[in-house]
C-alpha positions in Angstrom: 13.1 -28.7 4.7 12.7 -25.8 7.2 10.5 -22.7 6.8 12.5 -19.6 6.8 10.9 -16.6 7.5 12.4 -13.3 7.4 12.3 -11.5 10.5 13.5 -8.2 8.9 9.8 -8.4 6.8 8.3 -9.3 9.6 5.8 -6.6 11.9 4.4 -6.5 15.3 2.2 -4.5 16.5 -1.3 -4.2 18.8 -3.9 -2.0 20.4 -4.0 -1.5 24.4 -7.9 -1.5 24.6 -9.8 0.2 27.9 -5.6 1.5 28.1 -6.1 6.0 29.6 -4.9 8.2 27.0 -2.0 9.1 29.6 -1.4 6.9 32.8 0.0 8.5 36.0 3.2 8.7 34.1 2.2 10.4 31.4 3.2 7.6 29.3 0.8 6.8 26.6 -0.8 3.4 25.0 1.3 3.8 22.1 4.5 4.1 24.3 3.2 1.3 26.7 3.0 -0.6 24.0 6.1 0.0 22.0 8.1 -0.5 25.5 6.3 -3.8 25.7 7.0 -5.2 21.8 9.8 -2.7 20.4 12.9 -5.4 20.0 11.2 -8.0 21.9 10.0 -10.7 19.1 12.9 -12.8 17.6 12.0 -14.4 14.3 15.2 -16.6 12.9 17.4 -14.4 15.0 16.3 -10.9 13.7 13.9 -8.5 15.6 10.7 -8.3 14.7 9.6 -4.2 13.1 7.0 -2.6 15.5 4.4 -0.2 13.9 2.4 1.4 14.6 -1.7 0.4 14.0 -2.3 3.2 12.1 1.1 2.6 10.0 0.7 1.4 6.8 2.9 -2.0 5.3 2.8 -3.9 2.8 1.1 -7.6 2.6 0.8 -9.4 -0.6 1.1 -6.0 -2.7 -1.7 -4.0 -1.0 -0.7 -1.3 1.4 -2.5 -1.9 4.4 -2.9 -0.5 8.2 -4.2 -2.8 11.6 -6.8 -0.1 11.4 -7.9 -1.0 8.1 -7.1 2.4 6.9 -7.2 2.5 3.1 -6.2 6.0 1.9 -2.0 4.9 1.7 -3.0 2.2 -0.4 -5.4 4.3 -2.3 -2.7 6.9 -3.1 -0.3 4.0 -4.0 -2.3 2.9 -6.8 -3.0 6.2 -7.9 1.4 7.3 -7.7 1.6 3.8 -9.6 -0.7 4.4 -12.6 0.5 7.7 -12.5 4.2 7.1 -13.1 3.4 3.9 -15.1 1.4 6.3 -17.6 4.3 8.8 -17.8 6.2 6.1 -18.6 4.3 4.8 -21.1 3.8 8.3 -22.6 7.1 9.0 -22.5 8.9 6.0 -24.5 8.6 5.2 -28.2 5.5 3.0 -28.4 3.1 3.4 -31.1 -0.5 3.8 -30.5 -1.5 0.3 -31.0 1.5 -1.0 -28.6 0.2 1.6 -26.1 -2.7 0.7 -25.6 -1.9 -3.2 -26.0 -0.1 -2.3 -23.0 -2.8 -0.4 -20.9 -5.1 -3.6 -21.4 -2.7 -6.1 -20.6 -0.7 -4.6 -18.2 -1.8 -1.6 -16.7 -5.8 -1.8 -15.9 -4.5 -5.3 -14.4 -2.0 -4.5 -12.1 -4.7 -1.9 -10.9 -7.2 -3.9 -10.9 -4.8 -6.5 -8.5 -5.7 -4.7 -5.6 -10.0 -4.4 -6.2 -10.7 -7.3 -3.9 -9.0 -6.0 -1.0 -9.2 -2.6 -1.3 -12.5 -0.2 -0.8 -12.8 2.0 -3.8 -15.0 4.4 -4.0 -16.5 6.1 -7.3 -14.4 9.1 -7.1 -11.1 7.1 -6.9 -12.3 5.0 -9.9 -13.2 8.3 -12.2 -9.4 9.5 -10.9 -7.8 6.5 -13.0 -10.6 6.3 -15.5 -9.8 10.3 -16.4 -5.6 9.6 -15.9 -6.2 6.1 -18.2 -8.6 8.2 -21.0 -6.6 11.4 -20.8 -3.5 9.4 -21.9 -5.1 7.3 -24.9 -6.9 10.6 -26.1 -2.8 12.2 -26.0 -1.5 9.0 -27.7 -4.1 9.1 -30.5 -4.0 12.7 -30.5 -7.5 13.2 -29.9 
């Protein structure tokens, strides 16, 4: 059995190190370097996607950059809890099923990303205040 990878999935990018912020040219790293990999790398017959380092992709569920940049996944997990909350809030669940669904579902598929991802305190009180201001609604607190 042969591996297939998907080329469309797949990115390339890089970093021109010790590279002037403008050659003779005028021509900068970032256009050296997309010149140089842009529509170069074949994978199964399909070009390879070049980023940028600084854009962000997704690997394994976690939005990441080459420069290790975590504020887009950050704000990803915050849009996710948001709009899973608002989705929550706005079906027919009772209390009970609601928050059934917050332990088994929701804290987890935040908590998915804890590992990889550099959260500080203030980004944890964010979703603790979203999570709590949505139970104390539900049970009309």
């Amino acid at each position: 059995m042969a591996l297939v990878t998907s080329g469309s999935k797949t990115k390339v990018t890089g970093v021109l190190h010790s590279h002037p912020s403008k050659d003779t040219n005028a021509v900068s790293p970032y256009q050296t370097l997309q010149q140089q990999l842009e529509g170069k790398i074949n994978i199964q017959n399909q070009k390879a996607q070049f980023i940028t380092s600084e854009a962000p992709f997704l690997y394994l569920g976690i939005q990441v950059t080459m420069e290790f940049n975590w504020r887009h996944h950050i704000q990803r997990m915050t849009s996710n809890l948001r709009q899973k909350l608002e989705s929550l809030r706005a079906s027919h669940a009772f209390p009970r099923q609601a928050l059934t669904m917050i332990r088994t579902a929701i804290v987890p598929s935040l908590a998915y990303a804890f590992a990889a991802t550099p959260c500080t305190k203030a980004d944890l009180k964010i979703w603790d205040t979203m999570i709590g201001n949505f139970i104390k609604h539900k049970l009309k607190i």
